[in-house]
MARFINU-26167 format. One record per residue (C-alpha): z, y, x; residue in one letter; residue number from 1. Coordinates in pm, whole numbers, plus 50000, padded with zeros to 5 digits. Example, Ala and Ser with C-alpha at 12.3 -4.5 7.8 and 13.67 -1.06 7.14 Angstrom:
% residues 2
- zz / yy / xx / kepa / mifi
- 50780 / 49550 / 51230 / a / 1 .
- 50714 / 49894 / 51367 / s / 2 .
END
This chain:
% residues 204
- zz / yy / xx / kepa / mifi
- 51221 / 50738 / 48806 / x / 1 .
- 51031 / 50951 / 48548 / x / 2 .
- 51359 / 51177 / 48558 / x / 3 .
- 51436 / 51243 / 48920 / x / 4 .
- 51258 / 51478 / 49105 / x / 5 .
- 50868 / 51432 / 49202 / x / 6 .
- 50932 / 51397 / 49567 / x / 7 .
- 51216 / 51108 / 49531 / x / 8 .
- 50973 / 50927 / 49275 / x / 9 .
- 50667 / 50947 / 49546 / x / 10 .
- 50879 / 50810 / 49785 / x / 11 .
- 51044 / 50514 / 49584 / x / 12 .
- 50707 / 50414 / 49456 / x / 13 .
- 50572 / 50415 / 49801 / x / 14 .
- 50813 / 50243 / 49935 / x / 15 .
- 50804 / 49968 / 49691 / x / 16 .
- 50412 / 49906 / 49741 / x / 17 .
- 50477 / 49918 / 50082 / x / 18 .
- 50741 / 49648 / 50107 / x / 19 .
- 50541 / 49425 / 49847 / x / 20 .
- 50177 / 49450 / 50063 / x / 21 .
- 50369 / 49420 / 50417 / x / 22 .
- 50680 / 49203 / 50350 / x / 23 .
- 50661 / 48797 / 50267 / x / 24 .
- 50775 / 48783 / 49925 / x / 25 .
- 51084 / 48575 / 49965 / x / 26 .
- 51224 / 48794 / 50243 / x / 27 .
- 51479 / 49016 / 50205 / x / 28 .
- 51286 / 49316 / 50153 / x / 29 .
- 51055 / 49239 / 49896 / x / 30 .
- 51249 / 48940 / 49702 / x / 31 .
- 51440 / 49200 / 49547 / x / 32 .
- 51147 / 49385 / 49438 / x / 33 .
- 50937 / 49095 / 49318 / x / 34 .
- 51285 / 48973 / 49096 / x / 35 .
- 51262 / 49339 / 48956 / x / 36 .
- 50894 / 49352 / 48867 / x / 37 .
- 50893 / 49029 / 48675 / x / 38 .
- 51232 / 49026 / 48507 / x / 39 .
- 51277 / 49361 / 48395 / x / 40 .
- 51119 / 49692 / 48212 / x / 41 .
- 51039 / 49843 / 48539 / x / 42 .
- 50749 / 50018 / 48350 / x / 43 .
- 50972 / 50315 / 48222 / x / 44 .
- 51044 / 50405 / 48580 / x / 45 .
- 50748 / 50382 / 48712 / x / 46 .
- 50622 / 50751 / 48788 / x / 47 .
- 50287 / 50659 / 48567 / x / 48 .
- 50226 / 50656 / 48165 / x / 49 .
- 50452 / 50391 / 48050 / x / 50 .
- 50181 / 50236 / 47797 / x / 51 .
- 49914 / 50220 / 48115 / x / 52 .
- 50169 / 49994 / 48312 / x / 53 .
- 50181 / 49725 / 48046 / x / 54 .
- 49886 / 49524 / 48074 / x / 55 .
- 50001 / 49527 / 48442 / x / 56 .
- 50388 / 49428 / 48377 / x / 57 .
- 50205 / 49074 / 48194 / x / 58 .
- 50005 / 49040 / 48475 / x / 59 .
- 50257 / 49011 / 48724 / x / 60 .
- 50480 / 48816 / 48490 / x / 61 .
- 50169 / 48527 / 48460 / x / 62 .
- 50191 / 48186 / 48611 / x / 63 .
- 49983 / 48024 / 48879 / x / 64 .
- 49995 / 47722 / 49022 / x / 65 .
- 49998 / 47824 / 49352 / x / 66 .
- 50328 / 48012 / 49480 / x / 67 .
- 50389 / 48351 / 49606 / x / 68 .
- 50443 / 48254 / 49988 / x / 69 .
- 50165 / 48055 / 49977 / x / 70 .
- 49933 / 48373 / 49827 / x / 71 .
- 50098 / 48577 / 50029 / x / 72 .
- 49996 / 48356 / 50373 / x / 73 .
- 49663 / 48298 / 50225 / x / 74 .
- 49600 / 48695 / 50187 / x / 75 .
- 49781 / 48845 / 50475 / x / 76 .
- 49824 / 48585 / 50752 / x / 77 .
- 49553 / 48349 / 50732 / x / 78 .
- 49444 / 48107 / 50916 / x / 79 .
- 49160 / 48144 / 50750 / x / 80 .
- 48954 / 48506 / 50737 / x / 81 .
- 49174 / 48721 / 50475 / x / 82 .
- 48939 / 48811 / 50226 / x / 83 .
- 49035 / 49232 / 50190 / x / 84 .
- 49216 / 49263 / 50554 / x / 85 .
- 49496 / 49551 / 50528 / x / 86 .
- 49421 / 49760 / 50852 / x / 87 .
- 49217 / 50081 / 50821 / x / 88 .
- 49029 / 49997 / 51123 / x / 89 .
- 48824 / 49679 / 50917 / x / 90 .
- 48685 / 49921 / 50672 / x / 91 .
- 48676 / 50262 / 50936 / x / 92 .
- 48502 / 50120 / 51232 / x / 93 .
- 48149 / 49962 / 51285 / x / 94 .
- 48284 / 49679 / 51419 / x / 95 .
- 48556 / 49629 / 51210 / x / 96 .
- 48823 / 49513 / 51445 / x / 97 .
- 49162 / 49556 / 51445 / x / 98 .
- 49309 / 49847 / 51725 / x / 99 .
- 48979 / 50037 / 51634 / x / 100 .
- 48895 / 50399 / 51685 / x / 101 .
- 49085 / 50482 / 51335 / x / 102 .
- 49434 / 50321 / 51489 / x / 103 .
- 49392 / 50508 / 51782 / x / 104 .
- 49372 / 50850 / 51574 / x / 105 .
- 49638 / 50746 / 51370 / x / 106 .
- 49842 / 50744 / 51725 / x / 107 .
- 49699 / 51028 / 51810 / x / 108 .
- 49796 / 51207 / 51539 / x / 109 .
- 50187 / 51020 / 51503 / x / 110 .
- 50184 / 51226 / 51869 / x / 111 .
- 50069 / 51502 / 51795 / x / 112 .
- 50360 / 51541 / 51499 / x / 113 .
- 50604 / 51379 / 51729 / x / 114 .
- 50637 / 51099 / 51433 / x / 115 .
- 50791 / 50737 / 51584 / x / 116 .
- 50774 / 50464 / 51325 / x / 117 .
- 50884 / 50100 / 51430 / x / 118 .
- 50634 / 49846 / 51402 / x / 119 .
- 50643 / 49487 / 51580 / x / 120 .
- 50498 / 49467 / 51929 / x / 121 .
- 50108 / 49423 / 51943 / x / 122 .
- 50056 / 49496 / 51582 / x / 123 .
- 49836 / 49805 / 51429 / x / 124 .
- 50013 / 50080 / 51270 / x / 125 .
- 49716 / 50140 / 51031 / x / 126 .
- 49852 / 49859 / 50788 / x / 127 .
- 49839 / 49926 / 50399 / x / 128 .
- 50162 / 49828 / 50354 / x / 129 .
- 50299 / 50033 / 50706 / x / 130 .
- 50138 / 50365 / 50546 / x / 131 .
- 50325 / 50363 / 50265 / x / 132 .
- 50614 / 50271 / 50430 / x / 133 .
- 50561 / 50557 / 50682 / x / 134 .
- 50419 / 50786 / 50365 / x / 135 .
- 50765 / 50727 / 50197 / x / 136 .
- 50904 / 50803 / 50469 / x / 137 .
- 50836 / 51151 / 50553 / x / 138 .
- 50855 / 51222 / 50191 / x / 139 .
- 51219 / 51163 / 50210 / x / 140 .
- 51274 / 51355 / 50557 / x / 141 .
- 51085 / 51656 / 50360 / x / 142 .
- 50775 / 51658 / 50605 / x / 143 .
- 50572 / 51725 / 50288 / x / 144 .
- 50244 / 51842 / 50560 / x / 145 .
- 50223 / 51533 / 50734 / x / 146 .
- 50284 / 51337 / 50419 / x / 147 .
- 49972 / 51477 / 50297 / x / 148 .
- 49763 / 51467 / 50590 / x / 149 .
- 49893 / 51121 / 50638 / x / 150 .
- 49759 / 51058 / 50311 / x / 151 .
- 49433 / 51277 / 50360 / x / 152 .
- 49327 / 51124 / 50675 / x / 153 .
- 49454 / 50794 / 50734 / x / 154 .
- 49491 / 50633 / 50381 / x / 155 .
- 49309 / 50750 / 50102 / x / 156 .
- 48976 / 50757 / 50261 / x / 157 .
- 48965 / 50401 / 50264 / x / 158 .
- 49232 / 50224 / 50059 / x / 159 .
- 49089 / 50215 / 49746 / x / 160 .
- 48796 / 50012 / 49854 / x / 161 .
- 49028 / 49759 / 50035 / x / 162 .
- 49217 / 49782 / 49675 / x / 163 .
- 48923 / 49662 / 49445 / x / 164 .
- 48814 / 49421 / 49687 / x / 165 .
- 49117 / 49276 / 49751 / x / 166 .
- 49145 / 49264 / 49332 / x / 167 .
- 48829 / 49099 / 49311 / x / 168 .
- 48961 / 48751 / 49582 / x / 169 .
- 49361 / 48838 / 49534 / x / 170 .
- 49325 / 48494 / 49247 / x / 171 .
- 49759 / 48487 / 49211 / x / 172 .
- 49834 / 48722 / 48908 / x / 173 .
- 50144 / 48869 / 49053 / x / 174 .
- 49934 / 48999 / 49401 / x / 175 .
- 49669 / 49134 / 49142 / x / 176 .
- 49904 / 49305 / 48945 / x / 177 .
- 50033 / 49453 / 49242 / x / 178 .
- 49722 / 49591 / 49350 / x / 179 .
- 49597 / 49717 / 49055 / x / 180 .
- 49949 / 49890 / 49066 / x / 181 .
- 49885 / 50054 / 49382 / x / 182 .
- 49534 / 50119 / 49248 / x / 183 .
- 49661 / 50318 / 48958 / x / 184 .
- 49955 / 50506 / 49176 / x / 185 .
- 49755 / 50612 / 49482 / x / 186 .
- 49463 / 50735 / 49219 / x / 187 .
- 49775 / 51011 / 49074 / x / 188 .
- 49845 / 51065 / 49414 / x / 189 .
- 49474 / 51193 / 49463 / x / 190 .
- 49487 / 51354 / 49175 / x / 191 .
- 49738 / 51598 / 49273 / x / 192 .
- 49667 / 51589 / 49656 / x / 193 .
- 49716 / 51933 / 49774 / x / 194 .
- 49445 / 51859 / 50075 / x / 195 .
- 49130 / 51752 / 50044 / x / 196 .
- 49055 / 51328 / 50127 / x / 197 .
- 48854 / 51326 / 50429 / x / 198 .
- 48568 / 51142 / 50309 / x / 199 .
- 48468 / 50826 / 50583 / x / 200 .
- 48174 / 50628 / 50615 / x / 201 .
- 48331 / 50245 / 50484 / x / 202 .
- 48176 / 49965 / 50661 / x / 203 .
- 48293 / 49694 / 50440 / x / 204 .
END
């Protein structure tokens, strides 16, 4: 990845986190992913320092007793209250509900750029996983502006709180790994972010 061009190795990566956070591990869209990032040297592709990935590769090569569908339920489906919730409006709105005034500008703004992006009925575009998706997305169709407004607006003001705290109570290795992953990759992204990060009041 560290060989192609910038844009394609944005968009991989994004895509990647995305499918990991959003997708059940042993579907079709992430089992390939998870195979890859615990059975192979993924860490020379990865659009980071090679030598700052490894202590992340063992990490999501560990062993826990419980299995990755049944992290993966625990942290993104419940039933009981997911401990870092993956929808902007939790950690955007007062009353950290789902469908909350930060969804609703995310549609407003998906309008206003004439941007459609699938999601199942009744559920809030303003997931992690969704953003990246959408992020990669537009990256690919060369929409570099609304990739970084996208980014500005709507993700970076609030995902790397829902990152650490979703480190601190993720408790399976390979779903910490993957955060801290993300952590790491949307920190570069930051880093070289062409528009300033709207900075948001958090409410969690």
């Amino acid at each position: 990845m560290k060989e192609v061009s910038t844009r394609e190795s944005f968009a991989v990566s994004a895509r990647v986190l995305g499918a990991l956070f959003y997708f059940s591990p042993d579907s079709e869209h992430a089992a390939p992913l998870v195979n890859a990032l615990t059975t192979t040297d993924w860490c020379r592709d990865w659009p980071l320092a090679e030598e700052s990935l490894l202590p992340v590769a063992d990490t999501l090569r560990a062993t826990a007793d419980e299995t990755l569908p049944e992290a993966w339920q625990r942290l993104f489906i419940g039933p009981w209250a997911l401990p870092a919730p993956p929808w902007s409006s939790v950690w955007l709105d007062r009353e950290s509900v789902l469908f909350g005034e930060s969804t609703l500008a995310l549609r407003q703004w998906m309008r206003d750029n004439g941007i459609t992006f699938d999601v199942p009925q009744n559920e809030p575009e303003d997931h992690f996983g969704t953003l990246l998706m959408l992020a990669a997305w537009l990256r690919e169709n060369g929409r570099d502006n609304e990739c970084d407004q996208l980014l500005a607006c709507h993700l970076l003001p609030w995902s790397q709180r829902f990152l650490a705290v979703f480190v601190e109570n993720a408790r399976h290795p390979f779903y910490v790994g993957i955060a801290e992953l993300a952590q790491m990759t949307l920190a570069d992204w930051q880093s070289r972010q062409p528009i300033p990060v709207v900075q948001k009041t958090l409410y969690r």
